[in-house]
C-alpha positions in Angstrom: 9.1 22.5 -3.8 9.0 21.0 -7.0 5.5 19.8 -7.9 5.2 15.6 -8.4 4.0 14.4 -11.6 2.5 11.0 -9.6 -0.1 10.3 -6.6 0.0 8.4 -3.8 -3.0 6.2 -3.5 -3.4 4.9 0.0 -5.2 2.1 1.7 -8.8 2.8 0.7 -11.2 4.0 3.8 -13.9 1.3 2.9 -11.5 -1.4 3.0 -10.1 -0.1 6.8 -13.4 0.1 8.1 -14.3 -3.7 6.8 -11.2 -4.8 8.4 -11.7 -2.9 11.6 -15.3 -4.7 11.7 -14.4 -8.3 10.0 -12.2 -8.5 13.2 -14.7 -7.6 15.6 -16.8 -10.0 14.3 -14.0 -12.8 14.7 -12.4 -14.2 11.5 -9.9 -16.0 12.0 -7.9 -14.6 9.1 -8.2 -11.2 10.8 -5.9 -10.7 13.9 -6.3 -7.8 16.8 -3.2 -6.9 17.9 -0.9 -4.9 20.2 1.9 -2.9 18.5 4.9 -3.8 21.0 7.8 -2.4 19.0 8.2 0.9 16.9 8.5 0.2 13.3 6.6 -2.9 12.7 3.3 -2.1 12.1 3.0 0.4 9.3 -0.5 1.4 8.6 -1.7 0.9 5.4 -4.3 3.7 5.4 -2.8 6.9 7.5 1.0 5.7 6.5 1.8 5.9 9.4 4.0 3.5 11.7 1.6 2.5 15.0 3.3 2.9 18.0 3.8 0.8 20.9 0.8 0.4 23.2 -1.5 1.1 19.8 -3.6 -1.6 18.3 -3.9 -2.5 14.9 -5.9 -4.7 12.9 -3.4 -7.7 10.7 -5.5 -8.8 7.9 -4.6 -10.0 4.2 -4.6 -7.7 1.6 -4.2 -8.4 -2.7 -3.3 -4.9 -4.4 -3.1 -6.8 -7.5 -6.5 -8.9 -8.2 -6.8 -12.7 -8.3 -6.8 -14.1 -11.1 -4.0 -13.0 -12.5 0.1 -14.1 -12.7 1.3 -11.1 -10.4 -1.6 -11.8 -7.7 -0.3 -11.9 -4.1 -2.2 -12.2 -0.7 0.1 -10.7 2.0 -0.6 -9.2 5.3 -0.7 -5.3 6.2 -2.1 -3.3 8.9 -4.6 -1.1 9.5 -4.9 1.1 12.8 -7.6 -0.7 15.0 -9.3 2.9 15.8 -10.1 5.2 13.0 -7.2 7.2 11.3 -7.7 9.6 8.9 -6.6 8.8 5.3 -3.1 9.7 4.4 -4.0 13.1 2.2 -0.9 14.6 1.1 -1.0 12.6 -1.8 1.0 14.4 -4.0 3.9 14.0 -1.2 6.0 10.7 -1.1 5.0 9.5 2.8 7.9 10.7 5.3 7.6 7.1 7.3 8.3 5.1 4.4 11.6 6.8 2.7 13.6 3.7 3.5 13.1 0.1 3.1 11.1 -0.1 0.0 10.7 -1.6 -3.7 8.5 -0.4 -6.4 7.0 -2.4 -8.3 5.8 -1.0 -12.0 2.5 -2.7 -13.6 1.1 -2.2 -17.3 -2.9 -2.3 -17.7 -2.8 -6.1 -17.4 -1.3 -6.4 -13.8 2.3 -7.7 -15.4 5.4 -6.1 -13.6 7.6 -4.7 -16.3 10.2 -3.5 -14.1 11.0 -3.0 -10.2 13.4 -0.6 -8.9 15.3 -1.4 -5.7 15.2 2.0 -3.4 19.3 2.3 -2.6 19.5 5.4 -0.4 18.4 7.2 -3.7 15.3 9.9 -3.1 12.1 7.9 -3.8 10.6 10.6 -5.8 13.7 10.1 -8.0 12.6 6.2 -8.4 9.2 6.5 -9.4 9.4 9.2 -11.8 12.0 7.3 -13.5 9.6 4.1 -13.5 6.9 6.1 -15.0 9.2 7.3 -17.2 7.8 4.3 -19.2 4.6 5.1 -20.8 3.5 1.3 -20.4 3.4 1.9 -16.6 0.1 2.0 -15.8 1.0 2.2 -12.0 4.1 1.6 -8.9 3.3 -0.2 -6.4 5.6 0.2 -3.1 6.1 -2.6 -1.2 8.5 -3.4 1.8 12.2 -4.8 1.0 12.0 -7.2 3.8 8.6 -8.6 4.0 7.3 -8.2 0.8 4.2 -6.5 1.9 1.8 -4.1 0.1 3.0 -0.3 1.4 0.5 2.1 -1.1 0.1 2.3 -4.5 1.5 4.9 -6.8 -0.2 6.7 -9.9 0.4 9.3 -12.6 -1.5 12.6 -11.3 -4.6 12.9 -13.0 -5.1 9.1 -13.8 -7.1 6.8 -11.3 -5.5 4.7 -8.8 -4.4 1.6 -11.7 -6.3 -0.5 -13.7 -10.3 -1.2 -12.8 -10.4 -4.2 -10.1 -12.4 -7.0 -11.5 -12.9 -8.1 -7.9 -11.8 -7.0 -4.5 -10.1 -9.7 -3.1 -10.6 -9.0 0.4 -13.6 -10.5 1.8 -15.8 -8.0 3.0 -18.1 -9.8 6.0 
């Protein structure tokens, strides 16, 4: 297997776990829900696709901070029981091989380009985006919805630019 020169930078554990509890405390902005279809409720922390019968937790979610142009609240999901992180990071997630778009950032959060995954291999895509040495990350983000999948990094760099803020309120 050919080693990857990038990382895959799931949902962080610390914001799961405040969106498991922000629900259980009852924000209305957080939703409890059960998964009634296969593929529909991709979890954003084991990158995995919750089944049917499974609950999740539907929250909003910024990958790039407010504040700036490229900023964008959307929802994801989160399983509403603890998952383990995804941890193969240095393996492109089998669950999400179709129906994405990367999206490549510079330091300052601006896109400076977006690749449309076409039936190529994904691996293919990214390494081609960072490719540019003004990527400073790839976010992956579904084709359909819009909505943040994981983030994408060169190996041995941190997962993108410092946050100035998280933007999801942590109760």
């Amino acid at each position: 297997m050919k080693t990857s020169n990038f990382r895959i930078v799931p949902l962080a554990t610390e914001i799961a776990e405040a969106a498991r509890r922000v629900v259980n405390a009852g924000s209305a902005d957080h939703a409890l829900i059960t998964v009634d279809s296969p593929g529909s409720s991709p979890c954003r922390h084991c990158l995995q696709w919750a089944q049917p019968g499974e609950r999740v937790v539907l929250f909003p979610y910024a990958a790039i901070p407010s504040g700036n142009p490229y900023s964008e609240t959307g929802p994801i999901f989160v399983h509403a029981h603890g998952c383990e992180r995804y941890s193969a990071t240095n393996e492109y997630p089998i669950d999400f091989r179709n129906g994405r778009v990367f999206r490549a950032y510079d330091l300052s959060y601006n896109i400076i380009d977006a690749q449309l995954m076409n039936g190529s291999e994904p691996e293919v895509v990214i390494e081609s985006l960072l490719q540019n040495p003004d990527t400073a990350f790839v976010d992956v983000r579904s084709v359909t919805y819009g909505c943040f999948t994981f983030r994408v990094v060169r190996v041995g760099h941190a997962s993108g630019p410092p946050r100035r803020a998280r933007t999801l309120a942590l109760l």
